[in-house]
PAMARBA-755896 format. One line per field, with one value per residue (C-alpha): residue in one letter; x, y, z. Coordinates in nm, 4 decimals. Last residue first. Example, Ala and Ser with C-alpha at 12.3 -4.5 7.8 and 13.67 -1.06 7.14 Angstrom:
BEGIN
r: S A
x: 1.3670 1.2300
y: -0.1060 -0.4500
z: 0.7140 0.7800
end
This chain:
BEGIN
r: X X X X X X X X X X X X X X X X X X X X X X X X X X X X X X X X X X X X X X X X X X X X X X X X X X X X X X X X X X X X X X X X X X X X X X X X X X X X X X X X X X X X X X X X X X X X X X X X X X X X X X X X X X X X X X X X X X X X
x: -1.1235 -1.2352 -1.4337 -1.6838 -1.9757 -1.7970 -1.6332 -1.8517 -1.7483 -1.6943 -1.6665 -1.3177 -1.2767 -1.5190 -1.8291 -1.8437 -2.0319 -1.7534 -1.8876 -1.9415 -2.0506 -1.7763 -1.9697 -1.8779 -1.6029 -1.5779 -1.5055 -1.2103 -1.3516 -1.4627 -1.6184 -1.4528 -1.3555 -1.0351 -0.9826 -1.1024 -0.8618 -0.5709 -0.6046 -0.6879 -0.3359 -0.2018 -0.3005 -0.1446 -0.3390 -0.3043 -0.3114 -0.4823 -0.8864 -0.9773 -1.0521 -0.7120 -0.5759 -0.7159 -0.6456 -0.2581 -0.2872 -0.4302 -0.1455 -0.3074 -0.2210 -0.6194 -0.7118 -0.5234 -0.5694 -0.9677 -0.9955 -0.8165 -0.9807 -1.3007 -1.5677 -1.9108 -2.1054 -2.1799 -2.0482 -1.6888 -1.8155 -1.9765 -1.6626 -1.5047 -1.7089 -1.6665 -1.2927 -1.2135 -1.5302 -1.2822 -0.9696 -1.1421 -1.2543 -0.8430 -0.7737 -1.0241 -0.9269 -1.2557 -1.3790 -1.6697 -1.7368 -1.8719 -1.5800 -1.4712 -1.6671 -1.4245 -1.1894 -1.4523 -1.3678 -1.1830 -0.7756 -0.7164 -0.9417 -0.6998 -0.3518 -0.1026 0.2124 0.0795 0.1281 0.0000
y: -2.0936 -2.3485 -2.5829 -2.7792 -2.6126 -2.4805 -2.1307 -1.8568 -1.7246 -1.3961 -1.4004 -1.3171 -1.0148 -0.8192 -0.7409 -0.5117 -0.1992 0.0992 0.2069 -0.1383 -0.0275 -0.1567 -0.3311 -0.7315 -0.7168 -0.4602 -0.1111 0.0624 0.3921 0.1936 0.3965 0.4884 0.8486 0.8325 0.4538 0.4857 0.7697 0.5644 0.2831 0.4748 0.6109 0.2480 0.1377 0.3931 0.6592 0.7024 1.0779 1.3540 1.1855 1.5527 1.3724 1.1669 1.5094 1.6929 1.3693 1.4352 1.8140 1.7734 1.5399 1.2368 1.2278 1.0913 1.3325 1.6618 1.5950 1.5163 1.8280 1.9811 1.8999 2.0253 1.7808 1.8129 1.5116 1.3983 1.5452 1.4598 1.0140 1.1278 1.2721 0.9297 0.7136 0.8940 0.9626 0.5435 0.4929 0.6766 0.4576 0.1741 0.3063 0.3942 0.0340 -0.1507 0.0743 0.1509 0.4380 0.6469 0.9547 1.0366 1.1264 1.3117 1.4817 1.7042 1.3585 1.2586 0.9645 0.8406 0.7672 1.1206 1.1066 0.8021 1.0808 0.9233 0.8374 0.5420 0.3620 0.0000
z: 1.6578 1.8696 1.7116 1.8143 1.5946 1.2451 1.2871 1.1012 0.7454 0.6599 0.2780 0.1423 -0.0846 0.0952 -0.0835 -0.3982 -0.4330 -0.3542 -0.0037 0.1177 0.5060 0.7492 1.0308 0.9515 1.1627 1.4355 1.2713 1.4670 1.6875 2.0007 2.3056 2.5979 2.4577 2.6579 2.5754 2.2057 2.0931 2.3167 2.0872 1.7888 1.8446 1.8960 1.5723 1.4019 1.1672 0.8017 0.7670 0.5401 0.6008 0.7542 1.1128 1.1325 1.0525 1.2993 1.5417 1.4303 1.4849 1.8631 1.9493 2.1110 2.5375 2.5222 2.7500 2.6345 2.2432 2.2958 2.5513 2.2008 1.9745 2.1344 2.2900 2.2814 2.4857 2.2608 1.9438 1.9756 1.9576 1.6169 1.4860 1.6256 1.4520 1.0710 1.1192 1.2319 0.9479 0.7020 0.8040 0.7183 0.4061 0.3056 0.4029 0.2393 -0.1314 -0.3249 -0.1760 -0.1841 0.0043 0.3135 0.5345 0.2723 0.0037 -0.0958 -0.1871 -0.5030 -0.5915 -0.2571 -0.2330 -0.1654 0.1072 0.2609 0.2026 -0.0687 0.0628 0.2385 -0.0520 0.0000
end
């Protein structure tokens, strides 16, 4: 993947960011992270910069996970979800199909008696 190139720069029409349509899994993934955690700033309302403070998340790097310009870490949406206490990373199965095909590989339930 070429993380060079910004997730909203990756969708059709970038100005429509966090709505728009993607085709690339990791680029939409990264849009629900922006999508779930602008909703979790709303209520109760949160600045950038409580968010920044709490979380110990630079204020310019959650801008930019918000604006669709940076590929976040795993352990920044880690510390994201802990302050906000509510998860930001899809759960399988959640991410909306923004491009019209399914997942490359169906989801596919463990058989009964097994572990995995």
């Amino acid at each position: 993947m070429n993380r060079r190139t910004p997730p909203r720069e990756l969708a059709r029409d970038p100005e429509t960011w966090p709505e728009a349509v993607i085709g690339d899994v990791a680029a939409a993934t990264v849009q629900a992270v922006a999508r779930a955690l602008a909703a979790a700033l709303i209520t109760p309302r949160r600045s950038l910069r409580q968010l920044a403070e709490g979380s110990g998340v630079n204020r310019q790097a959650v801008a930019d996970l918000l604006d669709g310009k940076s590929w976040p870490d795993i352990a920044t949406v880690a510390r994201l979800e802990h302050f906000l206490g509510v998860p930001l990373y899809p759960a399988a199965g959640e991410m909306r199909h923004t491009h019209g095909n399914g997942p490359s590989r169906p989801l596919r339930k463990a058989a009964e008696g097994t572990t995995k």
